[in-house]
N, CA and C of each residue as an Amber inpcrd file, in Angstrom:
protein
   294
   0.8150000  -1.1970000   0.0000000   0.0000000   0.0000000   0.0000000
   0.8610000   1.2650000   0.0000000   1.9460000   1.1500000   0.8980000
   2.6500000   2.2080000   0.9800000   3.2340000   2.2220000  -0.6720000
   3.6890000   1.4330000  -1.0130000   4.6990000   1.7240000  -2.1900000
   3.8480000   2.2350000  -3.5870000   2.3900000   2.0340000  -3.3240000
   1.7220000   2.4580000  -4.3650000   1.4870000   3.9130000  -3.8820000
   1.4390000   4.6870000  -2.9250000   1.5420000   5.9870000  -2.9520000
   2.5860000   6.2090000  -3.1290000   3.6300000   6.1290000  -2.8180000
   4.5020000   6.0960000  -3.1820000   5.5790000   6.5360000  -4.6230000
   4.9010000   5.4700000  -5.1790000   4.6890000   5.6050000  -7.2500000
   4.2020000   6.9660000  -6.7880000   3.0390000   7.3920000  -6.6630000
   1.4420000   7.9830000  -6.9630000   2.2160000   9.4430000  -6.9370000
   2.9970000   9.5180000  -5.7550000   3.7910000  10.7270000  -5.2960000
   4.6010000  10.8100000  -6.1780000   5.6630000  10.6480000  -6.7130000
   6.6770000  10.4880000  -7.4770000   5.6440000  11.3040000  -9.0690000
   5.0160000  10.1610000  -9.4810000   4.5850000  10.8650000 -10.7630000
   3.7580000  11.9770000 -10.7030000   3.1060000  12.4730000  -9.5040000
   2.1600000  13.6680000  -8.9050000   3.6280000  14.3140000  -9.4710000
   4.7700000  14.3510000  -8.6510000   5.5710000  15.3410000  -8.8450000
   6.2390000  15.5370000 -10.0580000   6.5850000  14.4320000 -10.7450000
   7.2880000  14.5800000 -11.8940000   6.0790000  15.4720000 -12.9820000
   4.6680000  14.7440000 -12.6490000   3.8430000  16.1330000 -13.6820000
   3.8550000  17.4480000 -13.4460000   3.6380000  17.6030000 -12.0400000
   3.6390000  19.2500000 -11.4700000   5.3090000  19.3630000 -12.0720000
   6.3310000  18.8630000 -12.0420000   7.6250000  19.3480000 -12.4780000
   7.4840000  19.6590000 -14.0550000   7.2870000  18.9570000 -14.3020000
   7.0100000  19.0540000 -16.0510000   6.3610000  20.1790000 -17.0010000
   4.8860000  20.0780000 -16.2240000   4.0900000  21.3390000 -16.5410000
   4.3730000  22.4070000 -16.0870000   5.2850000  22.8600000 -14.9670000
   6.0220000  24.1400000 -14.6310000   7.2830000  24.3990000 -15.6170000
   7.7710000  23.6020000 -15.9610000   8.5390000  23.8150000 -16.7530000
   8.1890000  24.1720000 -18.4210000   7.1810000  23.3280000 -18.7820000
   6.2790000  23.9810000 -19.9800000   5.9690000  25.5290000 -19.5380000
   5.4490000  25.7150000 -18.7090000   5.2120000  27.1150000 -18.0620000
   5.9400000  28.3450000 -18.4490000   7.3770000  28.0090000 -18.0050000
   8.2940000  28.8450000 -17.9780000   8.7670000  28.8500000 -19.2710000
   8.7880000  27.4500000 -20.0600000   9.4270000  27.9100000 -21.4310000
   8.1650000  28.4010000 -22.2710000   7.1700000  28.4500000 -22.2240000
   5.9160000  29.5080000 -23.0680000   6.0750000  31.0670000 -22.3130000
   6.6010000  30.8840000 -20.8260000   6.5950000  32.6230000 -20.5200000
   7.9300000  33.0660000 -21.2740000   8.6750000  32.3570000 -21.3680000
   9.9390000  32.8310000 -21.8690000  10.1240000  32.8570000 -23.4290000
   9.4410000  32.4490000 -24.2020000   8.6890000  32.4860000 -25.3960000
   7.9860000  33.1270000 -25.6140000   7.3300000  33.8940000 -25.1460000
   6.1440000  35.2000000 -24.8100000   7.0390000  36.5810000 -24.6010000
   8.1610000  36.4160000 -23.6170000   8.8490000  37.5320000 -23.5870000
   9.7260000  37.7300000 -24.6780000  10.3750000  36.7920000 -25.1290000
  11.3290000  37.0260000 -25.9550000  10.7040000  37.6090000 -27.3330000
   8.7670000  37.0750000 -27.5720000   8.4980000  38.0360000 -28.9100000
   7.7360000  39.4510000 -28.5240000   7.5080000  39.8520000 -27.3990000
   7.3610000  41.2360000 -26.9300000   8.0440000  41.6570000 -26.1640000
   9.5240000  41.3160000 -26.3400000  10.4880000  42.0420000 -25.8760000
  10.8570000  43.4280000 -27.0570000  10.4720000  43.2200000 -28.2980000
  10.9910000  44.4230000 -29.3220000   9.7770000  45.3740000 -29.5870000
   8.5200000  45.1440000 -28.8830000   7.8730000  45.8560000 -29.2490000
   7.8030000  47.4350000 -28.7550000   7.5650000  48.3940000 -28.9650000
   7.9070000  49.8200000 -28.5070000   6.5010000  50.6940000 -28.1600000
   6.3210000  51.8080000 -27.4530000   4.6480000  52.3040000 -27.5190000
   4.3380000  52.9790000 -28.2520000   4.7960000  52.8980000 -29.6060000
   4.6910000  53.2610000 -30.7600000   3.9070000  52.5030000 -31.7520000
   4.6940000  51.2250000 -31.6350000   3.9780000  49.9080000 -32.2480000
   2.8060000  49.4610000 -31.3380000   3.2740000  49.6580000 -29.7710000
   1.5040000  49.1730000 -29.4040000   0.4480000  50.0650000 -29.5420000
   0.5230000  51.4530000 -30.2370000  -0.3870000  52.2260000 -30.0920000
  -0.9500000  51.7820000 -31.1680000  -0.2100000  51.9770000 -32.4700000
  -0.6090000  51.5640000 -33.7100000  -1.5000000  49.9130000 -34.0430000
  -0.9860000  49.2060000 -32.9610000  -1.8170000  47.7880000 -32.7230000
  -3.1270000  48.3250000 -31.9740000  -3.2690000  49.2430000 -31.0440000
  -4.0130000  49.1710000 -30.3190000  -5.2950000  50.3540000 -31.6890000
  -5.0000000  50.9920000 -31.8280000  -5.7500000  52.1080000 -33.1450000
  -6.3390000  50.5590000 -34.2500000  -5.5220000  49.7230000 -34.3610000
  -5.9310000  48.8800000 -35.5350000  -6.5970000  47.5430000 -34.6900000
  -7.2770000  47.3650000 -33.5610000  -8.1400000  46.6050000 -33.2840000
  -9.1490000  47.7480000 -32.5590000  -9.1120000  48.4780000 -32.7770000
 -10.3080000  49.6060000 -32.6320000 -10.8350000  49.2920000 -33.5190000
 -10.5050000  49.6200000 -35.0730000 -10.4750000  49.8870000 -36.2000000
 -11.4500000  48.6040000 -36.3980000 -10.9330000  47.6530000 -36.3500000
 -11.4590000  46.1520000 -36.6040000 -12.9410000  45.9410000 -36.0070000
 -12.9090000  46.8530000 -34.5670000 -14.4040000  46.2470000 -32.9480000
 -15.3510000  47.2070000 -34.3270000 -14.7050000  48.0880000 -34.5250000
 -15.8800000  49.5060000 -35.6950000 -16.3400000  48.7200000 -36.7450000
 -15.4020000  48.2090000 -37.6530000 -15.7340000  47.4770000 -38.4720000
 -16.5260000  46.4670000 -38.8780000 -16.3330000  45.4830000 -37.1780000
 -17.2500000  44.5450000 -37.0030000 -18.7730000  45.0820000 -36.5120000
 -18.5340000  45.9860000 -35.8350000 -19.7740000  46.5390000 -35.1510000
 -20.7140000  46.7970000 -36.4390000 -20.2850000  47.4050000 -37.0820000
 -20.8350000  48.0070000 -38.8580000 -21.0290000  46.3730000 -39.4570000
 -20.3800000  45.9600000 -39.1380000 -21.3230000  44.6340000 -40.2060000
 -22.2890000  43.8580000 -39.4130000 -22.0390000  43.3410000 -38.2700000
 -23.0230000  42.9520000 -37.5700000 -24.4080000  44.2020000 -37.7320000
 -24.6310000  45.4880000 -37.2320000 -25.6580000  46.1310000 -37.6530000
 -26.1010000  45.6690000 -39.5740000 -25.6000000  45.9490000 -40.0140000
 -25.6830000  45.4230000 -41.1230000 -26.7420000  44.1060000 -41.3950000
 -25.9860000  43.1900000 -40.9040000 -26.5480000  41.7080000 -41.2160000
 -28.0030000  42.0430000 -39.8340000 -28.1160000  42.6230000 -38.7570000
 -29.3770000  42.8700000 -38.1230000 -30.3050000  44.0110000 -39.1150000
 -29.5680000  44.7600000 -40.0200000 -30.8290000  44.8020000 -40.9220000
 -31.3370000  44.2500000 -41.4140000 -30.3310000  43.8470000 -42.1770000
 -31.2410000  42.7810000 -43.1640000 -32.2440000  41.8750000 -42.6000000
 -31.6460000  40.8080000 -41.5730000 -32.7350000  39.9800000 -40.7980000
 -33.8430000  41.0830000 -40.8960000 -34.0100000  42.3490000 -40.2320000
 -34.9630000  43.0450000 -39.5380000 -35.9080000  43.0650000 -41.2700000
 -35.3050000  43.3550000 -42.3390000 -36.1350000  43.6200000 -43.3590000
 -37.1570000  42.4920000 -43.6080000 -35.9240000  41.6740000 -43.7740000
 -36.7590000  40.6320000 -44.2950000 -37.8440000  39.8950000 -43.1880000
 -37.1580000  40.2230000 -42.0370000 -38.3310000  39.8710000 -41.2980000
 -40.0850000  40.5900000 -41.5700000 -39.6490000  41.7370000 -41.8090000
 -40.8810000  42.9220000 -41.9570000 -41.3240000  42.2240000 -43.3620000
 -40.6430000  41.9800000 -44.7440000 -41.4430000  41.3910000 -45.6130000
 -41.8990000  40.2100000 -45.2970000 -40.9250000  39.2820000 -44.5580000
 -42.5210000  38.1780000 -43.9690000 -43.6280000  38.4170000 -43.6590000
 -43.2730000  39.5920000 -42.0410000 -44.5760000  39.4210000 -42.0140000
 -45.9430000  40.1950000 -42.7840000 -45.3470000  41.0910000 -43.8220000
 -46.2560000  41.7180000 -44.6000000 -46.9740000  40.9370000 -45.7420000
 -45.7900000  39.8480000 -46.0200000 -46.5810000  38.6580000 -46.9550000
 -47.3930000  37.5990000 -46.0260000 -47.6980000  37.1770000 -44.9350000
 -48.3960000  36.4000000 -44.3400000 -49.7410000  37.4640000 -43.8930000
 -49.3660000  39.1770000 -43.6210000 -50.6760000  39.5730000 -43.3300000
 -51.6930000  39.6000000 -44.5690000 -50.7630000  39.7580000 -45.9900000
 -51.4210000  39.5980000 -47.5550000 -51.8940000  38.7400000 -47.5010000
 -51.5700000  37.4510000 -47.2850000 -52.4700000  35.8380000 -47.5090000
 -53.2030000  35.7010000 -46.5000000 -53.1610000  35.9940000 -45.5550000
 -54.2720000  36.2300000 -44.6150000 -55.4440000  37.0230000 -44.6850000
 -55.1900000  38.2000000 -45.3540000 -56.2210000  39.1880000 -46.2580000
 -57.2230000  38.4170000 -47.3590000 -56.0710000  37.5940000 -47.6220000
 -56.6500000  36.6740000 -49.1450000 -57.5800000  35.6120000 -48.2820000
 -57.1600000  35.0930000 -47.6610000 -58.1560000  33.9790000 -47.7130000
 -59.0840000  34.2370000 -46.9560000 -59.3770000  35.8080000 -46.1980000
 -60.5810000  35.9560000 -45.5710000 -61.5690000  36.7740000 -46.7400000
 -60.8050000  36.9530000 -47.4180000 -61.7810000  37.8870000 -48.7270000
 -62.4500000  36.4320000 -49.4010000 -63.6320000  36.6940000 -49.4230000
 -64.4950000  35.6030000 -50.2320000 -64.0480000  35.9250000 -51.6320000
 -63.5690000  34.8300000 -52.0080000 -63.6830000  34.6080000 -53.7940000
 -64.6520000  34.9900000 -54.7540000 -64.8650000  36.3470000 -55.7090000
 -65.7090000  36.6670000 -56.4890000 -66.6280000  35.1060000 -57.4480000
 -67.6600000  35.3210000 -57.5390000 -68.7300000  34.1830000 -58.3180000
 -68.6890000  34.5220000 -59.5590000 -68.3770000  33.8750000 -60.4650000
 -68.8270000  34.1960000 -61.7960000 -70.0760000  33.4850000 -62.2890000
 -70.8250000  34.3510000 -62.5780000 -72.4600000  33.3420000 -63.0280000
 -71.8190000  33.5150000 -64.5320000 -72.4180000  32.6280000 -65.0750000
 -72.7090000  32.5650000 -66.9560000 -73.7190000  33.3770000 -67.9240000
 -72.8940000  34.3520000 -68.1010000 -74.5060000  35.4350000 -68.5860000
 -73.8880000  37.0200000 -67.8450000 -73.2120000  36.7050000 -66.9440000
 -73.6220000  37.8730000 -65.7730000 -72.0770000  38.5070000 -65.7580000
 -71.7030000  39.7090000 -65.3240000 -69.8860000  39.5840000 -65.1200000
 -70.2480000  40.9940000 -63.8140000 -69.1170000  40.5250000 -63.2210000
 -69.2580000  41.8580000 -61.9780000 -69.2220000  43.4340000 -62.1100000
């Protein structure tokens, strides 16, 4: 019993060792590609995902028009056929015309 915690401990630690070490080499991989950046370049990044939230904002309104239109011609074609089929159908007699 003991020796199976034992194991249990050992590889507990060797993962927590492992994944800290993944850790540090992605932070250190992270610094090393925004280590050259300047607040010049982040302003200009930061102006060009403005640029992008505007852009998107403008098409999303966009595509909620359209839904909104076409929603409105639905329902203006279902209040038409609804018009229609409460209007009684004109009779044509033989002889006779309206």
């Amino acid at each position: 019993m003991i020796i199976y915690g034992f194991i249990a401990l050992v590889i507990g630690f060797f993962l927590a060792f492992c994944s800290s070490l993944y850790a540090i080499a992605r932070l250190r991989k992270f610094e090393q590609s925004t280590s050259d950046i300047d607040w010049a370049s982040l302003a200009d990044l930061v102006l060009d995902v403005s640029k992008l939230k505007r852009n998107a904002t403008k098409y999303q309104a966009n595509i909620n028009a359209a839904q909104k239109l076409t929603q409105k011609e639905k329902m203006a074609l279902a209040i038409q056929e609804a018009q229609m089929r409460q209007a009684p159908a004109p009779m044509n007699y033989n002889g006779m015309e309206n």
